[in-house]
N, C-alpha and C positions, 0 to 999 in steps of 0.2 A: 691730716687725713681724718675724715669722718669715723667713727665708731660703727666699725660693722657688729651688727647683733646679729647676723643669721649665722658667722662663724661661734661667736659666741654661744648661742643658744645648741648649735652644734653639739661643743665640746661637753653642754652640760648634758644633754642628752645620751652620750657614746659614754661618761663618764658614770651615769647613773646607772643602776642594775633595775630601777625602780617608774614606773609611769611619772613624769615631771606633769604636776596640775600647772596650769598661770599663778595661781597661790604659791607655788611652791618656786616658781621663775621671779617672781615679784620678791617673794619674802629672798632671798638670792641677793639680787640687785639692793634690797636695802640693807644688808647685811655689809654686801660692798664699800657702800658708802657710810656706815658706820663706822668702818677700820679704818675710813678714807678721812675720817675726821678727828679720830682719837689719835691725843697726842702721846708719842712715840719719843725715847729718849736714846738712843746711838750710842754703843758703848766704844772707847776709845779705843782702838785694835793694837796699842802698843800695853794697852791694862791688860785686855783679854786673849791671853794665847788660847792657841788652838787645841780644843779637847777641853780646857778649862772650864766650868760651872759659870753658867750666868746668875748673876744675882738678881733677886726678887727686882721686878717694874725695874726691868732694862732690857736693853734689846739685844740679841748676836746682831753682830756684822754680819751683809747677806755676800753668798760666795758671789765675783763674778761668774761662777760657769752656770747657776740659775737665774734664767732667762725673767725675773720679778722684778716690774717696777714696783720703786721706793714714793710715798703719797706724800704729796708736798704739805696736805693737812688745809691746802686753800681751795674755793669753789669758786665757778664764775661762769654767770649764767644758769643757776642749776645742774650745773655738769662737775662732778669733780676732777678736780685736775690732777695729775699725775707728772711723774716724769722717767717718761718710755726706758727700759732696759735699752731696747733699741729702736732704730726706725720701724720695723716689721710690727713691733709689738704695738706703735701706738695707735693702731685702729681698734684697740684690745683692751685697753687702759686709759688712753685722753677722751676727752671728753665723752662721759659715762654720763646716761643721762640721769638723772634724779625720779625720775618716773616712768616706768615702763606702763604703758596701757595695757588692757587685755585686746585691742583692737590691733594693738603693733606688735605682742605676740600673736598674734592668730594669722596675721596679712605674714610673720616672718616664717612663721611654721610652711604655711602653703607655701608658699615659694620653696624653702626647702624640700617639700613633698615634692613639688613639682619637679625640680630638678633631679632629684633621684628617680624616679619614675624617666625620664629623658633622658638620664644615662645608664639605666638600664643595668644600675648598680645592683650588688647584692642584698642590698639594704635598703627597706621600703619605712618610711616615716607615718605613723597613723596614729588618729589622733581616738584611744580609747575610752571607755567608761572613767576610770581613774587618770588620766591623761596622755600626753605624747610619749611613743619610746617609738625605739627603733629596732625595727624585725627583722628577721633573714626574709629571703624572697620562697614564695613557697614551692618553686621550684627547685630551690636546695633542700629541702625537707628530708630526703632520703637521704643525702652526703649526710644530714646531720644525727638523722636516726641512725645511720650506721657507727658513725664515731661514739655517740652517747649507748649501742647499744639497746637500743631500743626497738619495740615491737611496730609494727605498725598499726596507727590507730584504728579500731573498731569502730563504722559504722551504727546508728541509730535504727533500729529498729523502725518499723510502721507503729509499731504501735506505742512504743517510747515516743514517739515524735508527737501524736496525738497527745498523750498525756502533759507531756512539755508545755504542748501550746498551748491547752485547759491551764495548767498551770500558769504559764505565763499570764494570760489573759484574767484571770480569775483569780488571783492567790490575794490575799492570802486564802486558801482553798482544802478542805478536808479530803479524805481519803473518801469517805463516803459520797461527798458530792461529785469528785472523778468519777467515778464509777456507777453512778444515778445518769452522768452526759454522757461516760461511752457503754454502756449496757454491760460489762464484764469487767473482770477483776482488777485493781490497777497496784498489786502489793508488788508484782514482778519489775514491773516499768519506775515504780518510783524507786528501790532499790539501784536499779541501775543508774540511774539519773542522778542519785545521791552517791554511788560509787566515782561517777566522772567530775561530780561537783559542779554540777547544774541547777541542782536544788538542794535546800536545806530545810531544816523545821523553823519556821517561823516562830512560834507559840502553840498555843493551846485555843479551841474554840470556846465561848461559852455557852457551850453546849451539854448535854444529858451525855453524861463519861467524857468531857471534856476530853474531845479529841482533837490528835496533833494537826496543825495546820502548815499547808509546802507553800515555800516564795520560791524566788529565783534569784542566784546570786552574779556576782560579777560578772565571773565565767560566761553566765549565759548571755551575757551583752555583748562579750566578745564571740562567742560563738556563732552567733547571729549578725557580728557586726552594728550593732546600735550604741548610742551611747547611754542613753536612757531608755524605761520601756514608754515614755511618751511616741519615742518617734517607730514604733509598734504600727505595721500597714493596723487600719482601721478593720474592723470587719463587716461586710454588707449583706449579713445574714441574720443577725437578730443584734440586738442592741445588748449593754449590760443589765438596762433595766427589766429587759424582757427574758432574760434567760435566769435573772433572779424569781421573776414570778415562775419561769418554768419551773423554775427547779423547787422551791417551794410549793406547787401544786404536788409535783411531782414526790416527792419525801413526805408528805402529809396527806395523800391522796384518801381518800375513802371510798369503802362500795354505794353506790346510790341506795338512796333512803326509799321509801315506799313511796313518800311525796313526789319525788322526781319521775318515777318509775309508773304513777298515776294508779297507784291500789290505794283503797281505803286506809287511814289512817285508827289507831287505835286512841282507848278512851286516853284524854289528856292527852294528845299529841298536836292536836289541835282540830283544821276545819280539814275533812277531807276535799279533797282537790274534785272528786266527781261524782256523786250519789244519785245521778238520775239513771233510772232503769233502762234498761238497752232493748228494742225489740227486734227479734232475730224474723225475719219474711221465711217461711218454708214455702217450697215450690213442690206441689205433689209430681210425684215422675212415676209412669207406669215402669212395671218390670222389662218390658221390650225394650224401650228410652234407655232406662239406664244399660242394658244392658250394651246398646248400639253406642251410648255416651263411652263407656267400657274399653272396647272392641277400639274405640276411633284414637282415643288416650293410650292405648298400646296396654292398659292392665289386665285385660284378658285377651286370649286368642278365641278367635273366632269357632264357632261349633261347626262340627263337621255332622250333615246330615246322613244321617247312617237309615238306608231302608229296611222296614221289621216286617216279617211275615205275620199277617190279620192272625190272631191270637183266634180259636175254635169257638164259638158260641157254648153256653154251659149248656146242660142237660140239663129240663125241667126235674124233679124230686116229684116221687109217686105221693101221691095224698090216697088215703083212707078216710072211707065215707065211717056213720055210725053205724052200720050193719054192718060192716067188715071190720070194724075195729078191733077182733080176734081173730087171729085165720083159723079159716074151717078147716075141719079134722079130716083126714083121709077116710 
């Protein structure tokens, strides 16, 4: 019987509490066949009663009721050989190959997935940042909060989720430059994000008050489902090179100088940018003109002609000749 490794790989999965890397299934398999080659010395079962002390580089006799094959210590073919506790076991134990690929763990994994997924088990196989384990389905989620006691998990905010994905995209990333991309504070959101263990402090910027700088840890690869942040959708709004000039313009931003602004330059500033004299055209405009200009523009209202009774002609003022110029006496 052929060596099945997808029951194998099984056991080591259901048996770990921990993500199994291909490193950690490979270093497994050579560990195997290290035990499979060192030599082993049988201790006589009529020297060693039962309960008695084994002595130093010897071996107990294995009970028949545990189901372990005993290693012959020979290989053939690359395969170490064994010899089966029983028939059942020997797809388990004979022929083990000497080299597991990462291409023949990955083809055994997916099919494993596969088949759990098709029987619509409890247990989904996925393959994480830190490796394969095996997960409840998440539609027992609740049976299991409730057994452990537990709240139900809290939603992400809008505005955590933005900060996340600055972060992700960006980090390692300062508190100051979150906050320069989303225009308002970002102490609430990172807080939270480091409460769920989403993010942590990477280091220090070198920067003026060397300030803390946020990555994104495991968690958030599982949380998103990736295994690394390469396989991150791309983003088709600005590039990274171009949001670093944003954001540099932006943090070192200055008011326009006089030069830009086209005023005269002061002495030692250098050449003013435009010193030729400006001549401004005046348009004489009589008082009617503007006034009708006025009236059509809406800034004044119109005069209303109001009719005035002719004002009386004055009275001429009596003159005095030089012969009258004192009145005569009665």
């Amino acid at each position: 019987m052929a060596f099945n490794l997808k029951k194998v790989l099984k056991a080591l999965l259901f048996s770990s509490s921990q993500p199994l890397s291909i490193k950690d299934i490979q270093t497994a398999f050579a560990r195997f066949h290290d035990q499979a080659t060192a030599p082993k010395a049988v201790v006589d079962p009529t020297v060693a009663a039962e309960g008695a002390p084994v002595a130093e580089g010897e071996v107990a006799e294995v009970s028949a009721e545990e189901p372990v094959a005993v290693a012959s210590g020979e290989t053939e073919g690359g395969h170490a050989m064994f010899a089966p506790a029983s028939a059942a076991d020997a797809e388990l134990y004979q022929d083990v190959p000497s080299l597991i690929t990462a291409a023949q763990i990955r083809e055994a994994m997916d099919e494993l997935a596969a088949e759990l997924r098709a029987a619509d088990d409890i247990y989904l196989l996925i393959d994480g940042a830190s490796g394969y384990r095996l997960v409840t389905h998440p539609r027992f989620a609740r049976w299991i909060r409730i057994q452990r006691d537990e709240p139900a998990p809290a939603k992400l905010t809008q505005s955590a989720l933005e900060t996340l994905a600055i972060i992700a995209y960006r980090q390692p990333v300062t508190r100051t430059e979150i906050e320069t991309i989303r225009g308002v504070s970002a102490e609430a959101g990172l807080n939270k994000l480091m409460e769920r263990e989403l993010v942590y402090i990477v280091g220090r910027a070198d920067l003026p008050g060397r300030p803390l700088q946020y990555g994104t840890t495991d968690k958030f690869l599982e949380f998103v489902g990736v295994k690394s942040l390469v396989e991150l959708p791309a983003s088709d709004v600005l590039s990274p090179r171009q949001i670093d000039e944003w954001l540099k313009n932006a943090i070192t931003s200055k008011p326009p100088a006089d030069e830009e602004m086209g005023l005269p330059l002061e002495d030692g500033e250098g050449e003013s940018p435009n010193l030729a004299p400006v001549d401004v055209e005046h348009v004489p405009m009589s008082a009617e003109t503007a006034a009708e200009v006025f009236v059509e523009q809406g800034v004044v209202e119109p005069a209303v002609a109001v009719e005035e009774a002719p004002l009386p002609a004055p009275e001429p003022e009596p003159s005095f000749g030089e012969e009258n110029d004192k009145p005569a006496s009665a």
